[in-house]
PDB file of N, CA, C, O and CB in Angstrom:
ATOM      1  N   UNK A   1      57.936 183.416 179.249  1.00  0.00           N
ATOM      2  CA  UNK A   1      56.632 183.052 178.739  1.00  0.00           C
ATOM      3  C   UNK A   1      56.495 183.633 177.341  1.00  0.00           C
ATOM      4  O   UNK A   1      57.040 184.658 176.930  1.00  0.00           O
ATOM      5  CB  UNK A   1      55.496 183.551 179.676  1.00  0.00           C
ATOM      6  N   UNK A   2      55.569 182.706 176.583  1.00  0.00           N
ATOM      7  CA  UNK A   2      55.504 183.444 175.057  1.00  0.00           C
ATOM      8  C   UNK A   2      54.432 182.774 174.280  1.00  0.00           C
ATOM      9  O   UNK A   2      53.697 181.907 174.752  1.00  0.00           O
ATOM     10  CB  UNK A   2      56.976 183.301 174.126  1.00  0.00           C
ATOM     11  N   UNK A   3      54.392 183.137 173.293  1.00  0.00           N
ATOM     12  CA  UNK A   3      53.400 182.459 172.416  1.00  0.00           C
ATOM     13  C   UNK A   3      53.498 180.642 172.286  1.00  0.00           C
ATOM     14  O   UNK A   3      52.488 180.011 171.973  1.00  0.00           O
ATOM     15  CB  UNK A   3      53.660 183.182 170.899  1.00  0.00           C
ATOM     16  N   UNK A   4      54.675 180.017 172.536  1.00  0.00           N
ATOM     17  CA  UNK A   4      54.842 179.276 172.565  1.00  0.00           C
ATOM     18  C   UNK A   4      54.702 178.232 173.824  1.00  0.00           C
ATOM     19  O   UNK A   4      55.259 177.143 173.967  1.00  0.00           O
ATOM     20  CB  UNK A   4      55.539 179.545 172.064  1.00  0.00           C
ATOM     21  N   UNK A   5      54.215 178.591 174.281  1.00  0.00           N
ATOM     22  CA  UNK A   5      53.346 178.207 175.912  1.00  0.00           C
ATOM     23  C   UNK A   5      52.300 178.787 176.506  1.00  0.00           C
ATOM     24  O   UNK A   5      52.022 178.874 177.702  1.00  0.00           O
ATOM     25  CB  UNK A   5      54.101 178.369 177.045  1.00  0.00           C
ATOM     26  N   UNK A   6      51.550 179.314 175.214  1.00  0.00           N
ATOM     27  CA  UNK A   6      50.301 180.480 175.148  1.00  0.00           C
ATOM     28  C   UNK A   6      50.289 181.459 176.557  1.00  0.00           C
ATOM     29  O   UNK A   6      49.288 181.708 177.229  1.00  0.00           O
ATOM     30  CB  UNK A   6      48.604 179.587 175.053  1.00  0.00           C
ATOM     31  N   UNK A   7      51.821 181.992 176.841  1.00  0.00           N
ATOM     32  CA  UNK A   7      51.486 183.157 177.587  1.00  0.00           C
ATOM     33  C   UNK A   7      51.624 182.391 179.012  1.00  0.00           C
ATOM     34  O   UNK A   7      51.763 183.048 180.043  1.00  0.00           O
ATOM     35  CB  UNK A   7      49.921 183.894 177.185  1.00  0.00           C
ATOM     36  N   UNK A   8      51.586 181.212 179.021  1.00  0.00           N
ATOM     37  CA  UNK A   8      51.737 181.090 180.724  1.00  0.00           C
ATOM     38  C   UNK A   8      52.614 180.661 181.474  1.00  0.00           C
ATOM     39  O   UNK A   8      53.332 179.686 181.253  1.00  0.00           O
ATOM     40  CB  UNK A   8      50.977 180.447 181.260  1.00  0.00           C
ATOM     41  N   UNK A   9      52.630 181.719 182.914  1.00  0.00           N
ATOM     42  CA  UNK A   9      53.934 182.248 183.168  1.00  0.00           C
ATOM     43  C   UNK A   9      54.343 181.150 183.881  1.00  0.00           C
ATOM     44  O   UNK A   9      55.340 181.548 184.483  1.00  0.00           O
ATOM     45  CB  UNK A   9      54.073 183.623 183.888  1.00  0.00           C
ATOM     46  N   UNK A  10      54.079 179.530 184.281  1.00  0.00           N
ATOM     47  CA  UNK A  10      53.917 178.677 184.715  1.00  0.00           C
ATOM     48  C   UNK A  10      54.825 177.389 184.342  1.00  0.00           C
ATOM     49  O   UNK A  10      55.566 176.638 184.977  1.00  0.00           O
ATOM     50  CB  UNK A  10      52.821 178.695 184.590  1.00  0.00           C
ATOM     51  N   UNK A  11      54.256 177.544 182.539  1.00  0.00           N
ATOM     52  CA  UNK A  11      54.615 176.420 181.430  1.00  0.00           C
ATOM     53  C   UNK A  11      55.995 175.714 181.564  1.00  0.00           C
ATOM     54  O   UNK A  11      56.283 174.525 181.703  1.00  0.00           O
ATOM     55  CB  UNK A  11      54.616 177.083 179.973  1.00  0.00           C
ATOM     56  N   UNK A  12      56.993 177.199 181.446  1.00  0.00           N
ATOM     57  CA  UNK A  12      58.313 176.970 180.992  1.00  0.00           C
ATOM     58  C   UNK A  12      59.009 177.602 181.868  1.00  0.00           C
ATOM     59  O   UNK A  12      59.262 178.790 181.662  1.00  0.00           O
ATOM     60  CB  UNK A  12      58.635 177.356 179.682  1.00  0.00           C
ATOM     61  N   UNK A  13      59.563 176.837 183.255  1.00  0.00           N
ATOM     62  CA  UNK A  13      60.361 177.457 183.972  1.00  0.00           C
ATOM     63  C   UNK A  13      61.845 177.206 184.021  1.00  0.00           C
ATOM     64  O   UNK A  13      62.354 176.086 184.070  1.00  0.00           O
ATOM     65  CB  UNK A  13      59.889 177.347 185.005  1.00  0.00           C
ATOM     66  N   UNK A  14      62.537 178.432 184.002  1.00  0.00           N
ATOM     67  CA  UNK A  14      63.831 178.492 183.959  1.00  0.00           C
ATOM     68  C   UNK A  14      64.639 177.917 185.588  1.00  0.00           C
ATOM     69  O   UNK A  14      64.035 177.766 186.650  1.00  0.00           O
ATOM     70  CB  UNK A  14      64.087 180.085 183.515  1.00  0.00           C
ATOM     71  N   UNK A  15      66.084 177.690 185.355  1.00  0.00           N
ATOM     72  CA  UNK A  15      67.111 177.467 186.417  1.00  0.00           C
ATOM     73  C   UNK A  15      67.906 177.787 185.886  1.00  0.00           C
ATOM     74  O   UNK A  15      68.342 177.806 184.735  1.00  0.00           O
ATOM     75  CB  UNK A  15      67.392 176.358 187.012  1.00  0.00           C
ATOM     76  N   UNK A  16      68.298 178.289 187.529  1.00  0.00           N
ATOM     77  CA  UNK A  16      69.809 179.148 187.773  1.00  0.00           C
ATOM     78  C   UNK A  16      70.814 178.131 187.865  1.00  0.00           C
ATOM     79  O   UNK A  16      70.671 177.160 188.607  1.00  0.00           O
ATOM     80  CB  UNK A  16      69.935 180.124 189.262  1.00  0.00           C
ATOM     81  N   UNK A  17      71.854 178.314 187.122  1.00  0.00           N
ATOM     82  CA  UNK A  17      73.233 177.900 186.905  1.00  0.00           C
ATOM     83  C   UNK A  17      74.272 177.928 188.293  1.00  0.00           C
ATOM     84  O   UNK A  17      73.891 177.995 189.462  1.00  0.00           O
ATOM     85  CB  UNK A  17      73.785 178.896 185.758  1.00  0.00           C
ATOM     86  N   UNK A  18      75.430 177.871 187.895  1.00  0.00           N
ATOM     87  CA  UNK A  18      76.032 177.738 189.015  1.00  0.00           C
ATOM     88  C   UNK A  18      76.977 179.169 189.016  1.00  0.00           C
ATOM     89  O   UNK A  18      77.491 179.802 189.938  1.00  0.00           O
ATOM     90  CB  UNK A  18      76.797 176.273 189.075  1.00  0.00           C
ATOM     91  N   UNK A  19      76.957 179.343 187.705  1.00  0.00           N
ATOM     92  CA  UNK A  19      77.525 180.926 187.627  1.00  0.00           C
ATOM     93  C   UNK A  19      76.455 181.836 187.867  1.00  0.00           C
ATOM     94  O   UNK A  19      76.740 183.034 187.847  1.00  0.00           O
ATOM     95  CB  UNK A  19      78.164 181.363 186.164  1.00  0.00           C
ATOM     96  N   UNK A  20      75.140 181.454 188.117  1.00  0.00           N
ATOM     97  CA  UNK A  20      74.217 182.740 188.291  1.00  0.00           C
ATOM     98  C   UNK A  20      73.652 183.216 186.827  1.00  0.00           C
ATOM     99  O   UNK A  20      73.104 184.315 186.915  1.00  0.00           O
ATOM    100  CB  UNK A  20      75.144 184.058 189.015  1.00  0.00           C
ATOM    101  N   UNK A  21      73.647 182.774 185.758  1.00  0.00           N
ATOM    102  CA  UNK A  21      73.226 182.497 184.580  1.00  0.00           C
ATOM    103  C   UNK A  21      71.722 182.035 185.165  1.00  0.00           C
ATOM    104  O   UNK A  21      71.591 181.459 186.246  1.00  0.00           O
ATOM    105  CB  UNK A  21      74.212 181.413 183.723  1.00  0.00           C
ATOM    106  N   UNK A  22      70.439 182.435 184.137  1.00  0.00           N
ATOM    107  CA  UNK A  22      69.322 181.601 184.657  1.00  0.00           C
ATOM    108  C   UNK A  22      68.634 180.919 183.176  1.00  0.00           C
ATOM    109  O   UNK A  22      68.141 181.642 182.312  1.00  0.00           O
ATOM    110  CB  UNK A  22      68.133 182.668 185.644  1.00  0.00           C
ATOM    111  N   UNK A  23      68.685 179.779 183.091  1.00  0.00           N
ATOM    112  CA  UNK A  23      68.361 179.153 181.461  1.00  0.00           C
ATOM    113  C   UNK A  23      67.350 178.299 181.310  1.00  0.00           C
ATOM    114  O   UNK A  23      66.877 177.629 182.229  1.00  0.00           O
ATOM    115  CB  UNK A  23      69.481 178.328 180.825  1.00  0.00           C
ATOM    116  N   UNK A  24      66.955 178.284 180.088  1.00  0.00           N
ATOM    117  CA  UNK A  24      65.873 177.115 179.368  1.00  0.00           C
ATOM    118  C   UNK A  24      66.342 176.816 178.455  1.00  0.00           C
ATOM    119  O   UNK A  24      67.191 177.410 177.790  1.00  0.00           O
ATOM    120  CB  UNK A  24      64.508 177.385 178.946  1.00  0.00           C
ATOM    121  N   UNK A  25      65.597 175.338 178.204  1.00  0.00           N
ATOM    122  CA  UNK A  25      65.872 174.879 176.772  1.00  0.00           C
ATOM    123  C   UNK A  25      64.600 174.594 175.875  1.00  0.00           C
ATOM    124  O   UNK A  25      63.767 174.000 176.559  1.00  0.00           O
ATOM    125  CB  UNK A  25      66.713 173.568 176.829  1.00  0.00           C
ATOM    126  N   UNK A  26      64.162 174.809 174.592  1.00  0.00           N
ATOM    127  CA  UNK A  26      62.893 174.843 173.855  1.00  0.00           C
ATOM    128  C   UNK A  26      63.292 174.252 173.085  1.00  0.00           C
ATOM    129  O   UNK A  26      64.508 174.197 172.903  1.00  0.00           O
ATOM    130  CB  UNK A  26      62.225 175.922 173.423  1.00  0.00           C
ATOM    131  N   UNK A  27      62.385 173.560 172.311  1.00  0.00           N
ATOM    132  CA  UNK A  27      62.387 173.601 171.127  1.00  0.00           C
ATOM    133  C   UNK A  27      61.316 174.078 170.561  1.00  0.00           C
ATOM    134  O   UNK A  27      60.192 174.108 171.063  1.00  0.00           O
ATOM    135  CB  UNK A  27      62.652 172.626 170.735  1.00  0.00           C
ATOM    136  N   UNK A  28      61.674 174.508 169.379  1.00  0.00           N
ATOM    137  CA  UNK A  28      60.732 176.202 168.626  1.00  0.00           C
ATOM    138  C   UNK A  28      60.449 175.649 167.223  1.00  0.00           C
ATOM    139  O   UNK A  28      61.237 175.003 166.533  1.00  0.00           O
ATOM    140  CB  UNK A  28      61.977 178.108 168.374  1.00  0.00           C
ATOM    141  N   UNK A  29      59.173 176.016 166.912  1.00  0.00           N
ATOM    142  CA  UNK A  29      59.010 175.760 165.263  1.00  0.00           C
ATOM    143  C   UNK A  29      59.487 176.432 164.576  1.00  0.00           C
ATOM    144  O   UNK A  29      60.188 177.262 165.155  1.00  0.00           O
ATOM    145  CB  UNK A  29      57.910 175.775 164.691  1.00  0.00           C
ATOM    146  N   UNK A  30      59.457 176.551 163.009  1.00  0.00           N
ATOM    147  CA  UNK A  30      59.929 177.215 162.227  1.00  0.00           C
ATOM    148  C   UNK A  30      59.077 178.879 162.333  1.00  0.00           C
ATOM    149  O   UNK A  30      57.877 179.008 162.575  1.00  0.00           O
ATOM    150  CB  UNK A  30      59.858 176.333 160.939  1.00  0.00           C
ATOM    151  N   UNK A  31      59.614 179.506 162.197  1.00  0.00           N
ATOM    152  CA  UNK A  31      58.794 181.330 162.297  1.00  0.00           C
ATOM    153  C   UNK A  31      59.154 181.840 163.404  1.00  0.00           C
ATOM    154  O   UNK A  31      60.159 181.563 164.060  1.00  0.00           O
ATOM    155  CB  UNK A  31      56.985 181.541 162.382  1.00  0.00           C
ATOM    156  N   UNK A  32      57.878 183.023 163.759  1.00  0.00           N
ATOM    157  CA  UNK A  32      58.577 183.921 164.444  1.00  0.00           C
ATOM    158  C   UNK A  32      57.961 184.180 165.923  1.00  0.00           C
ATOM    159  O   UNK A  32      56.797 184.579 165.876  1.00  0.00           O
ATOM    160  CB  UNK A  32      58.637 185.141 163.606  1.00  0.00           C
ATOM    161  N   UNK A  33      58.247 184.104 166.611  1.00  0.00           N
ATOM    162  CA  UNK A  33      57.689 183.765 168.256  1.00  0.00           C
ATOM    163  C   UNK A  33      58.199 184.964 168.857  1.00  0.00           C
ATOM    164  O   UNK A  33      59.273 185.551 168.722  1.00  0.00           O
ATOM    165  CB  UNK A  33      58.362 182.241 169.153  1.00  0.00           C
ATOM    166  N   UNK A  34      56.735 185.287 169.854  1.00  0.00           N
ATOM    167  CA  UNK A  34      56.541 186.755 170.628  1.00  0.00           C
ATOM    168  C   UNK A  34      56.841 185.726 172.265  1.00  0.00           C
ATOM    169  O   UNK A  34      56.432 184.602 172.555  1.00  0.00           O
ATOM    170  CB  UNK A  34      54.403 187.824 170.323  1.00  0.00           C
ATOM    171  N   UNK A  35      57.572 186.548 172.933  1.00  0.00           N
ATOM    172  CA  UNK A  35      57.917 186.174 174.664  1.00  0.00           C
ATOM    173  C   UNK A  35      58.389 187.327 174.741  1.00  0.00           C
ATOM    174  O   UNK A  35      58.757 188.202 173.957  1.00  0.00           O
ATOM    175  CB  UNK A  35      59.037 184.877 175.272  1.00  0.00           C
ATOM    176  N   UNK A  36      58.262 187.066 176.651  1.00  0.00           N
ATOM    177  CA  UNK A  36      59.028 187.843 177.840  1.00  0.00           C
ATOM    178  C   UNK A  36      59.559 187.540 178.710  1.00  0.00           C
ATOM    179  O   UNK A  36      59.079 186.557 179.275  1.00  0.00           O
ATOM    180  CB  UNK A  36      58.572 188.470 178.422  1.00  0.00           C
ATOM    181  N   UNK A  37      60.490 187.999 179.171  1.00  0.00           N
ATOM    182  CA  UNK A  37      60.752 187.117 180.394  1.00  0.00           C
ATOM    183  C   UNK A  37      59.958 187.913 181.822  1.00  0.00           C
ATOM    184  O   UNK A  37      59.600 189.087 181.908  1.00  0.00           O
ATOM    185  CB  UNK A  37      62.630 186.969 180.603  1.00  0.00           C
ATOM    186  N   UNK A  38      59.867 187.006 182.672  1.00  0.00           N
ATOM    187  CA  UNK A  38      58.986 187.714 183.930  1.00  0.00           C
ATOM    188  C   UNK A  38      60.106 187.339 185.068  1.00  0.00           C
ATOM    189  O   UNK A  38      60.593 186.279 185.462  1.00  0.00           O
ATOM    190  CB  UNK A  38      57.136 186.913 184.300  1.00  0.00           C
ATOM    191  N   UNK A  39      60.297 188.874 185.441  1.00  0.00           N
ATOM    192  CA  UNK A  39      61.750 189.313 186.783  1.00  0.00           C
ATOM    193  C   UNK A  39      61.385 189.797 188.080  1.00  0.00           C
ATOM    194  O   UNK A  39      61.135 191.000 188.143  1.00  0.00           O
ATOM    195  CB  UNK A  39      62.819 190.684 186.342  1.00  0.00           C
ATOM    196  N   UNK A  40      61.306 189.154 189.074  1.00  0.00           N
ATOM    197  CA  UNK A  40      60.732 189.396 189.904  1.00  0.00           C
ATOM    198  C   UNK A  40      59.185 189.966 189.717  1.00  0.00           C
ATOM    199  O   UNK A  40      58.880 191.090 190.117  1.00  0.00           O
ATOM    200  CB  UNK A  40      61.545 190.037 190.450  1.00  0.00           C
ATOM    201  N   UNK A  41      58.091 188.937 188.967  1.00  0.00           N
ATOM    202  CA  UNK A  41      56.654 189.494 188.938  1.00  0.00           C
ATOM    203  C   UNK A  41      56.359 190.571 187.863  1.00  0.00           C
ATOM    204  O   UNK A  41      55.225 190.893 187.507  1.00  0.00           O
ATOM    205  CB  UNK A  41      56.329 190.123 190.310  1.00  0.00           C
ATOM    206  N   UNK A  42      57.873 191.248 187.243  1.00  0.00           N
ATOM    207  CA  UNK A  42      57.417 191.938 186.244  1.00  0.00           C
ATOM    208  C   UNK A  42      57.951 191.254 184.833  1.00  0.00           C
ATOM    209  O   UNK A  42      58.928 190.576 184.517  1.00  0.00           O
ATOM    210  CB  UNK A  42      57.834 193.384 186.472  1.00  0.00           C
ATOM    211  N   UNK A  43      56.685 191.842 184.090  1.00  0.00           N
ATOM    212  CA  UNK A  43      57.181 191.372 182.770  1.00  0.00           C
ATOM    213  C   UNK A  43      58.472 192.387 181.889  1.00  0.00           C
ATOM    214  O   UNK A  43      58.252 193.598 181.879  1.00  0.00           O
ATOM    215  CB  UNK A  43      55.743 191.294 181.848  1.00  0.00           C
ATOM    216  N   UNK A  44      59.424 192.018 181.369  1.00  0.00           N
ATOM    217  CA  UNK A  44      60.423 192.417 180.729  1.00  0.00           C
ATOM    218  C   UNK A  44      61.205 192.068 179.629  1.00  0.00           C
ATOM    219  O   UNK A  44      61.814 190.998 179.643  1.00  0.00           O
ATOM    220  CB  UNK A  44      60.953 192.483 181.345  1.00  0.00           C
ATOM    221  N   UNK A  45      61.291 193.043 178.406  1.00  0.00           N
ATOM    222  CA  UNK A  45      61.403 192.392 177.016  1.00  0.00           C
ATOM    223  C   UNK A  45      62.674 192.261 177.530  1.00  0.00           C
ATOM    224  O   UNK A  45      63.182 192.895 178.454  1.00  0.00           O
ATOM    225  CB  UNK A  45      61.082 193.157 175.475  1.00  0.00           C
ATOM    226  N   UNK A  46      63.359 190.983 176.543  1.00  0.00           N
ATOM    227  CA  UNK A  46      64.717 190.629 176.375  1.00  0.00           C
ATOM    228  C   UNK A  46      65.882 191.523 175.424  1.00  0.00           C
ATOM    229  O   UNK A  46      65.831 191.280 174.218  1.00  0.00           O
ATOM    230  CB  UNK A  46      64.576 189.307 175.846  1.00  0.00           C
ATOM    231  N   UNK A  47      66.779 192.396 175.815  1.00  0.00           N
ATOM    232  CA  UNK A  47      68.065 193.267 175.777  1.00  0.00           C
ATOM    233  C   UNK A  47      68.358 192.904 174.536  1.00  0.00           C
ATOM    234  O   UNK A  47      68.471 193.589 173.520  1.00  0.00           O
ATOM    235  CB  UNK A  47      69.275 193.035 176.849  1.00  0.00           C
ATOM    236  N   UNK A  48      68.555 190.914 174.839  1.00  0.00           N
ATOM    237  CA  UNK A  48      69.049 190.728 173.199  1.00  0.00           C
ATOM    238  C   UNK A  48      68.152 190.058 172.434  1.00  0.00           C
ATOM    239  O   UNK A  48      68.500 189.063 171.797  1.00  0.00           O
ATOM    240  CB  UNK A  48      70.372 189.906 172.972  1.00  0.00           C
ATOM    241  N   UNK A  49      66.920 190.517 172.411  1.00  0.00           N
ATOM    242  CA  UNK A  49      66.159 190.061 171.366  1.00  0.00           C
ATOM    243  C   UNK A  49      66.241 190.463 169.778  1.00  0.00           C
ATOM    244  O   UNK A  49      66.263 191.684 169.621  1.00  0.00           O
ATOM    245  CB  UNK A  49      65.016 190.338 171.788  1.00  0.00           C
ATOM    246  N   UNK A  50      66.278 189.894 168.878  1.00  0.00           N
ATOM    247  CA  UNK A  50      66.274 190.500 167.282  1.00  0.00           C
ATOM    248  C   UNK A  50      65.538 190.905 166.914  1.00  0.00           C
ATOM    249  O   UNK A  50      65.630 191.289 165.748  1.00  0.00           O
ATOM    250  CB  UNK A  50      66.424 189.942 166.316  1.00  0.00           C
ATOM    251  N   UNK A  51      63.808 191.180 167.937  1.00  0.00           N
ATOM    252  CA  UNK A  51      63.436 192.448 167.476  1.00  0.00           C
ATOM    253  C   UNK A  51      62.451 192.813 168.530  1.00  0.00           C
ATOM    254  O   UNK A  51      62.559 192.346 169.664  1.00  0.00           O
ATOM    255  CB  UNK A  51      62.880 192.478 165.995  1.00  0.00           C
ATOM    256  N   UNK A  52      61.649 193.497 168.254  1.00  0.00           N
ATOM    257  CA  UNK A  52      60.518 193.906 169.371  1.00  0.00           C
ATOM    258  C   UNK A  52      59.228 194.226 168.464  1.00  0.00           C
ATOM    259  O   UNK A  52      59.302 195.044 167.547  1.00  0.00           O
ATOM    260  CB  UNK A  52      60.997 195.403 170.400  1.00  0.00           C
ATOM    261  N   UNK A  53      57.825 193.409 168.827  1.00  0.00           N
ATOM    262  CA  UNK A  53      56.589 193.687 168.283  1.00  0.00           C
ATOM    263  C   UNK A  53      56.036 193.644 168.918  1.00  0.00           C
ATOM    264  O   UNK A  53      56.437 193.456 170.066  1.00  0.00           O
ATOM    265  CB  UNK A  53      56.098 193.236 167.510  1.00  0.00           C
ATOM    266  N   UNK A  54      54.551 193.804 168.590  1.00  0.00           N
ATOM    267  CA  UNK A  54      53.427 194.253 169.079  1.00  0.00           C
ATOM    268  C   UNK A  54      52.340 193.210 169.312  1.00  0.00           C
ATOM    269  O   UNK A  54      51.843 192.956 168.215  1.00  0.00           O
ATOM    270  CB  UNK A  54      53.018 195.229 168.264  1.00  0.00           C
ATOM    271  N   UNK A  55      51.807 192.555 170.203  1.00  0.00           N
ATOM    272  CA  UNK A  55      50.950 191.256 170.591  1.00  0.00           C
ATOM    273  C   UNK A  55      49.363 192.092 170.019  1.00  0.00           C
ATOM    274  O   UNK A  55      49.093 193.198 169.549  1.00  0.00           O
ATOM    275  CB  UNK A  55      51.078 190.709 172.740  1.00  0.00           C
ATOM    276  N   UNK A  56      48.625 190.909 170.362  1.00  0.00           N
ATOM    277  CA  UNK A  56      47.135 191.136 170.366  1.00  0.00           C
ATOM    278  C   UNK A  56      46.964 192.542 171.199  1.00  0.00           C
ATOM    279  O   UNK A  56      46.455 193.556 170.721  1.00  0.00           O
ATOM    280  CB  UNK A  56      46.275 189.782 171.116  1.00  0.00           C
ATOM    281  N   UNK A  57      47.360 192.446 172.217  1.00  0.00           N
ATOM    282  CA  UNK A  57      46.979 193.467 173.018  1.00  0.00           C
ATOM    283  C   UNK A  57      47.798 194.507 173.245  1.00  0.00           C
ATOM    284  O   UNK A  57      48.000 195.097 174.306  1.00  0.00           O
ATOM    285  CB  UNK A  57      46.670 193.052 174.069  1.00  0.00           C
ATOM    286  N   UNK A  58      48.484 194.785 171.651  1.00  0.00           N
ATOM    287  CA  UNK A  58      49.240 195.938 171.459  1.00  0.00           C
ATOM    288  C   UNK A  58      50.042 196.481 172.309  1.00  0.00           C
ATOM    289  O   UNK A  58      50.181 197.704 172.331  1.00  0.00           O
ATOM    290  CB  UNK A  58      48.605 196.763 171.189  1.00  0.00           C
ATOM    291  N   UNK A  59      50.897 195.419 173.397  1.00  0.00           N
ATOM    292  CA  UNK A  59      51.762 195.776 174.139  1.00  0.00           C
ATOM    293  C   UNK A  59      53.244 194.982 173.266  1.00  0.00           C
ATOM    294  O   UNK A  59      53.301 193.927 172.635  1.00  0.00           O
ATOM    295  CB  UNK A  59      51.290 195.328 175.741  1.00  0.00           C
ATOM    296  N   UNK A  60      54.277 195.983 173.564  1.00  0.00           N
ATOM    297  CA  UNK A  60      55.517 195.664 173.470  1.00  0.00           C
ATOM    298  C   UNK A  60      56.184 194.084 173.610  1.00  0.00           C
ATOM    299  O   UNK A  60      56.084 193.631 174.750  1.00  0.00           O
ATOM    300  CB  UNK A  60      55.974 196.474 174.359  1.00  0.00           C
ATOM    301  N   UNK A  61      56.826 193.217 172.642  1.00  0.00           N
ATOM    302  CA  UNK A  61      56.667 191.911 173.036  1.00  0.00           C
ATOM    303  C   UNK A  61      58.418 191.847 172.298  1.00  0.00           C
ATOM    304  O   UNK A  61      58.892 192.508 171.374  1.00  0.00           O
ATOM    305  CB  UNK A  61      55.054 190.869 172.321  1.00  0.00           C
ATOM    306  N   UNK A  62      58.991 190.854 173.095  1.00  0.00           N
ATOM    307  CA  UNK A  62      60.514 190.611 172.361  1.00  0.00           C
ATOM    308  C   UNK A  62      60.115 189.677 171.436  1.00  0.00           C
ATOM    309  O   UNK A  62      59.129 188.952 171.574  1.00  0.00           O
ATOM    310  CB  UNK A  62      61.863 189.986 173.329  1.00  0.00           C
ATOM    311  N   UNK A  63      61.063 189.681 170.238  1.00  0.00           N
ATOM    312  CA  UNK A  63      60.671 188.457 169.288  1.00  0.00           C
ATOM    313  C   UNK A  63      61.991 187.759 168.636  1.00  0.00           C
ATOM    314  O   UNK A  63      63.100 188.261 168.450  1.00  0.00           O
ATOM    315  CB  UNK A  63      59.657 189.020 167.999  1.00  0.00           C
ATOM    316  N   UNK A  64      61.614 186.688 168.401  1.00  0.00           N
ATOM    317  CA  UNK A  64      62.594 185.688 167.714  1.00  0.00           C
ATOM    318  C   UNK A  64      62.455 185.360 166.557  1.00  0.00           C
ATOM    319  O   UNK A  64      61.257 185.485 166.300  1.00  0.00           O
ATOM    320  CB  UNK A  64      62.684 184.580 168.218  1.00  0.00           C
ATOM    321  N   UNK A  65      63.066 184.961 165.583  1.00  0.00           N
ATOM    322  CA  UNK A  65      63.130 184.465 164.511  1.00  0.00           C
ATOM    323  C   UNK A  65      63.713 182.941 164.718  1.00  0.00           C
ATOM    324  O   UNK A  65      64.739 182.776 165.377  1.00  0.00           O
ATOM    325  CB  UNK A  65      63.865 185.380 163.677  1.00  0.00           C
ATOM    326  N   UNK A  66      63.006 181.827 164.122  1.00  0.00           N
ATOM    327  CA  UNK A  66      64.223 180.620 163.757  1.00  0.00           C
ATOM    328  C   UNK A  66      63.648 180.031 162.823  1.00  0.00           C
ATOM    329  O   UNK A  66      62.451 179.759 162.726  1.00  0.00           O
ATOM    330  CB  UNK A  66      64.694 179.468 164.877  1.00  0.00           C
ATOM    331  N   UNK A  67      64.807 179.741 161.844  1.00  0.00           N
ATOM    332  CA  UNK A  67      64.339 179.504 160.445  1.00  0.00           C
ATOM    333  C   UNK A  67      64.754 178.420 160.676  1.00  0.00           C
ATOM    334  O   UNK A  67      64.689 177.538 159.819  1.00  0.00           O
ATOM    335  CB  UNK A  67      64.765 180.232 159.173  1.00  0.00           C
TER     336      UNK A  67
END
């Protein structure tokens, strides 16, 4: 979930692969987009995100860049 589906954990659901991989596909505007992924009910920034900021509600958020 992310700014790009205003946060709901609903919008954009992922599937598991056959290797156990679990994926989506987006397409993203130009700039910089705040998400998380949600793991079993909890929310959790992404390992390989390129960076980590701060939302409205000044919690910890993974972020992307795509130019």
């Amino acid at each position: 979930m992310g700014d790009f589906n205003r946060w709901d954990l609903a919008a954009t659901p992922v599937q598991r692969m056959p290797d156990g991989r679990w994926t989506v596909s987006l397409e993203l505007h130009h700039g910089h987009h705040q998400y998380l992924f949600v793991v079993d009910g909890k929310r959790v920034l992404d390992p390989n995100a390129s960076s980590i900021a701060r939302n409205d509600r000044n919690e910890r958020v993974s972020l992307i860049t795509v130019s």
